[in-house]
C-alpha positions in Angstrom: -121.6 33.6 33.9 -120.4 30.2 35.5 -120.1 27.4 33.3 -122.7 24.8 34.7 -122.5 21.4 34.9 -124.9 18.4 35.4 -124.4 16.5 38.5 -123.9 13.1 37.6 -125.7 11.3 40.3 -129.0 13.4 39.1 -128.8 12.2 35.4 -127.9 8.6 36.5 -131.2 8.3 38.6 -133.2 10.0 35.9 -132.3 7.0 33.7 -132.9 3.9 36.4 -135.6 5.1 38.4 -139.5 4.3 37.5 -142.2 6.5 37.8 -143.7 5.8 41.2 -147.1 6.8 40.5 -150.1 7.9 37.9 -150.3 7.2 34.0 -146.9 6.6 33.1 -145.9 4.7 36.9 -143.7 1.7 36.3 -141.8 4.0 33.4 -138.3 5.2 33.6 -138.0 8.6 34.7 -136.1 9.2 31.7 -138.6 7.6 29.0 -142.2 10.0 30.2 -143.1 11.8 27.3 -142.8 15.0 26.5 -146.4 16.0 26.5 -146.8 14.1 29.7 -143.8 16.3 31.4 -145.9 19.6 29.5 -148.9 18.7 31.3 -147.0 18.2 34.5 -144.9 21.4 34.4 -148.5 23.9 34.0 -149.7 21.9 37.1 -146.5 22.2 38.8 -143.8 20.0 39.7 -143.5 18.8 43.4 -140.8 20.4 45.7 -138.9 16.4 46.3 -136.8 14.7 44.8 -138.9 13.5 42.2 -140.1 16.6 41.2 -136.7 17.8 40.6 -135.9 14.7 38.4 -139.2 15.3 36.5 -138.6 19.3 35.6 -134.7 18.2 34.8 -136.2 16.2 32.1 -138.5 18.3 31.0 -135.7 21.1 30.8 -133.4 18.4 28.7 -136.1 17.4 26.2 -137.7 20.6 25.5 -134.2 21.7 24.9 -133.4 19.0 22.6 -130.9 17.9 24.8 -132.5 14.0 24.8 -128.8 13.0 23.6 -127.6 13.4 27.1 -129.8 10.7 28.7 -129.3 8.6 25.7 -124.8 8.9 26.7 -125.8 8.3 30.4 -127.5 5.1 29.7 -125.2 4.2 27.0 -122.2 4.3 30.1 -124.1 2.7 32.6 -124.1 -0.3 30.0 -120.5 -0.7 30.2 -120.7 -1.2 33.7 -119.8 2.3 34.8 -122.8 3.4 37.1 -124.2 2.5 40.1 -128.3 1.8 40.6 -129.9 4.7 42.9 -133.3 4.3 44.2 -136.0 6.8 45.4 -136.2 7.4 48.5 
């Protein structure tokens, strides 16, 4: 089995982008509860870009991997990022 990565560039919008629409909009990608993402996943994530971003979440934080977004933020803060937008 390869070793897999994360693409950077995925992780570092899932921390600056907000939540274009619906209960949590306005609220980084990154910050959407768990139980919100749950709900999301039985109805099914879209096939865009945003969708993508959502079920990467998902995958991190049911995983217990919420440390990750927490070190991608935490290097953006030193100036080491750049700000992506949804298109």
């Amino acid at each position: 089995m390869k070793n897999l990565q994360p693409d950077p560039k995925v992780l570092i919008d899932i921390v600056q982008t907000q939540m274009p629409y619906g209960k949590y909009k306005g609220t980084i990608i990154a910050d959407i509860p768990i139980s919100y993402l749950e709900w999301m996943s039985g109805k099914g994530f879209t096939k865009d870009k945003l969708g993508m971003m959502l079920s990467t979440v998902f995958e991190i934080k049911t995983n217990g991997l919420g440390e990750i977004l927490f070190m991608v933020r935490k290097s953006l803060n030193k100036g080491q990022g750049i700000s992506p937008k949804l298109k």
